[in-house]
DRENDO-1510 file (C-alpha; in Angstrom, 1 decimal, always signed):
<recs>
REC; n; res; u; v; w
REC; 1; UNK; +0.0; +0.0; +0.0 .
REC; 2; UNK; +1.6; +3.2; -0.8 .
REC; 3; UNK; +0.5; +5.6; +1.6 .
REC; 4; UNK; -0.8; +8.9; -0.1 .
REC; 5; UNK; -1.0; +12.5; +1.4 .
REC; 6; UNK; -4.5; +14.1; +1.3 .
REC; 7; UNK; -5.4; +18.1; +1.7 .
REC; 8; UNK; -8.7; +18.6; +2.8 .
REC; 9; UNK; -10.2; +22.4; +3.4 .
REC; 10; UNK; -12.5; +22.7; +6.3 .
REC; 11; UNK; -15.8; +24.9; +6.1 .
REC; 12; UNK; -18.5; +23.0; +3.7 .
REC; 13; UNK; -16.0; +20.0; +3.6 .
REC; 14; UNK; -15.9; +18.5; +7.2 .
REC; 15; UNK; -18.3; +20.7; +8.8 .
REC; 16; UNK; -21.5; +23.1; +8.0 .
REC; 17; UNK; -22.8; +26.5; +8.5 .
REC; 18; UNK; -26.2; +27.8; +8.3 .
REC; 19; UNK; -24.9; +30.0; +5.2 .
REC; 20; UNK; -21.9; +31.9; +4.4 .
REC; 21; UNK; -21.9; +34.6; +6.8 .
REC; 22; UNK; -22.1; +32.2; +9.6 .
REC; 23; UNK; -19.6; +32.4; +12.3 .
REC; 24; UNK; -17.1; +29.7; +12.3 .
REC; 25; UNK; -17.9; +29.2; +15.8 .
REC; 26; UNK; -21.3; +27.4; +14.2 .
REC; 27; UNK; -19.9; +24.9; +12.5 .
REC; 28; UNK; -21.4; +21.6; +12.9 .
REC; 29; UNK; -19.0; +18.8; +11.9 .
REC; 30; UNK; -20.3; +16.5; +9.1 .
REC; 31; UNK; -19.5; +13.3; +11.1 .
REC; 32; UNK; -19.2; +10.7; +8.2 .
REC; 33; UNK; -16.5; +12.7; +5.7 .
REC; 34; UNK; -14.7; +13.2; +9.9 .
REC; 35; UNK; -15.0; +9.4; +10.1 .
REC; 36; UNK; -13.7; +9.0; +6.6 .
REC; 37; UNK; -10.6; +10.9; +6.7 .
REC; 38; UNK; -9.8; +9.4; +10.4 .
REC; 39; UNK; -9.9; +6.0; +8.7 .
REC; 40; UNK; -7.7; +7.0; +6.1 .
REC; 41; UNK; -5.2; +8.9; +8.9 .
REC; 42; UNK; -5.8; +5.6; +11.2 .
REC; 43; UNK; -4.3; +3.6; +7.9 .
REC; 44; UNK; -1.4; +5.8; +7.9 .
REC; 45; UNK; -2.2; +7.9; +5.0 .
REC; 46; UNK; -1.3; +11.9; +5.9 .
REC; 47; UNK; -4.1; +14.0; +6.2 .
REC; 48; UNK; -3.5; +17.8; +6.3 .
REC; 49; UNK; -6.2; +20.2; +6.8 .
REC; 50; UNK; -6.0; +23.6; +5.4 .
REC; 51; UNK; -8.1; +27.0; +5.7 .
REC; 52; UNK; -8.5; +29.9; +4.4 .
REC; 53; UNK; -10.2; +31.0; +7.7 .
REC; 54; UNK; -9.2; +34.7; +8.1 .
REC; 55; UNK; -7.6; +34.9; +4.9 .
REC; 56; UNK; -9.8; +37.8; +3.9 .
REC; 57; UNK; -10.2; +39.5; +7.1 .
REC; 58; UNK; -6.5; +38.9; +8.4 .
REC; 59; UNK; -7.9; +37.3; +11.6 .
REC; 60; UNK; -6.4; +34.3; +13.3 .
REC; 61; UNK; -8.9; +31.7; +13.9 .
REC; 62; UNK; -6.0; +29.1; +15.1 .
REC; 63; UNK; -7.7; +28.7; +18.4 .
REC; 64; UNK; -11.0; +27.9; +17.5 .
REC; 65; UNK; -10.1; +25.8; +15.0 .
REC; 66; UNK; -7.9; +23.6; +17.3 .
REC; 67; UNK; -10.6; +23.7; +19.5 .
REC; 68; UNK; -13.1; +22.6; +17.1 .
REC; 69; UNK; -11.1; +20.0; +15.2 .
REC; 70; UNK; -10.2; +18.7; +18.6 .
REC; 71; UNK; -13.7; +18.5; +20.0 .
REC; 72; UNK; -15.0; +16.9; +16.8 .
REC; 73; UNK; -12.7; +13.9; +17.2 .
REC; 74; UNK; -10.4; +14.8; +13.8 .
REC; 75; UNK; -7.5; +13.4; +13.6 .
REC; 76; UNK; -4.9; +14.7; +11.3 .
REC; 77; UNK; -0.6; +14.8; +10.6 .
REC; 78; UNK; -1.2; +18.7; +10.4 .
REC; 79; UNK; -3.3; +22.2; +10.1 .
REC; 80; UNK; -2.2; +24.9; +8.0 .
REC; 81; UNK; -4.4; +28.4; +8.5 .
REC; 82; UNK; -2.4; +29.6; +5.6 .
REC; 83; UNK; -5.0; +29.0; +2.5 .
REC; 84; UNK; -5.0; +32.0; +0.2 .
REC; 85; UNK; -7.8; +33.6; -0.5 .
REC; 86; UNK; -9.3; +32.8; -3.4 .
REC; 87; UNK; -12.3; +32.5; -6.0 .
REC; 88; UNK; -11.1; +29.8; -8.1 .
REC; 89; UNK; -8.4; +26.7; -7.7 .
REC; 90; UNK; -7.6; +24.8; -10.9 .
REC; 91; UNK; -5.5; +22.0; -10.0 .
REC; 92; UNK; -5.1; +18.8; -12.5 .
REC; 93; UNK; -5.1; +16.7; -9.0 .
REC; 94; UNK; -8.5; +18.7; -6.8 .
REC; 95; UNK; -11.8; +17.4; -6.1 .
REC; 96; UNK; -15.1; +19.4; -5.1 .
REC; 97; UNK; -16.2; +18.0; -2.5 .
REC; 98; UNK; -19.6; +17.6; -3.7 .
REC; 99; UNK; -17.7; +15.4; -6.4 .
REC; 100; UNK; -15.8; +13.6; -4.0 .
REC; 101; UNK; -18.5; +12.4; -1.7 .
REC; 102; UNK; -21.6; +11.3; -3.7 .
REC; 103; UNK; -24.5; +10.2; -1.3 .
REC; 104; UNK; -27.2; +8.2; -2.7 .
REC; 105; UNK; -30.5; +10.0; -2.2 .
REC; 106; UNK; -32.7; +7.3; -1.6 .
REC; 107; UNK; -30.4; +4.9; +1.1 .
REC; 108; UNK; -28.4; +7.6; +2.3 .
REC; 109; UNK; -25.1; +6.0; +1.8 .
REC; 110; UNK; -22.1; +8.4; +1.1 .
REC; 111; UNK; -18.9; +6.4; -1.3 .
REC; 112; UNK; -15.9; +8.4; -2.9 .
REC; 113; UNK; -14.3; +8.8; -6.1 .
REC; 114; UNK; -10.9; +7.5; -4.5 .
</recs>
């Protein structure tokens, strides 16, 4: 098994807000993509989580994100609060997330693309 390092953003990927002006502190963690990526890190794969949190206001959110990730159970090799900010990312090797998990409608059962 070659062991593969995965990136994975935070807001709208592991957790939810009510909309976009949300406060971060009212994120609700999306338990089955946590529970995904802790099996992955569990099989020794490297899981990095990066944010963009405060990248357009120039606020540090390190705390509460520790705090959150921590309380949400999510395991990971690193955090990096360094995203850019951004409004597109082309990348030959990204997902969006929506791609990524697909959850049948009817059963409810969430697979990957991977």
């Amino acid at each position: 098994l070659q062991f593969k390092t995965y990136i994975v953003d935070l807001d709208a990927t592991i957790c939810r807000h009510k909309d976009e002006t949300a406060p971060y502190e009212e994120g609700q963690p999306i338990k089955e993509r946590i529970k995904f990526f802790n099996e992955l890190y569990d099989a020794g794969h490297k899981i990095i989580y990066w944010t963009a949190r405060g990248a357009y206001t120039g606020e540090d959110h390190t705390k509460l994100t520790k705090k959150q990730l921590d309380e949400w159970g999510v395991k990971r090799t690193e955090l990096r609060m360094d995203k850019p900010a951004y409004d597109y990312w082309i990348d030959d090797r990204a997902f969006n997330v929506d791609s990524y998990f697909m959850t049948d409608s009817n059963s409810g059962y969430t697979s990957t693309t991977s």
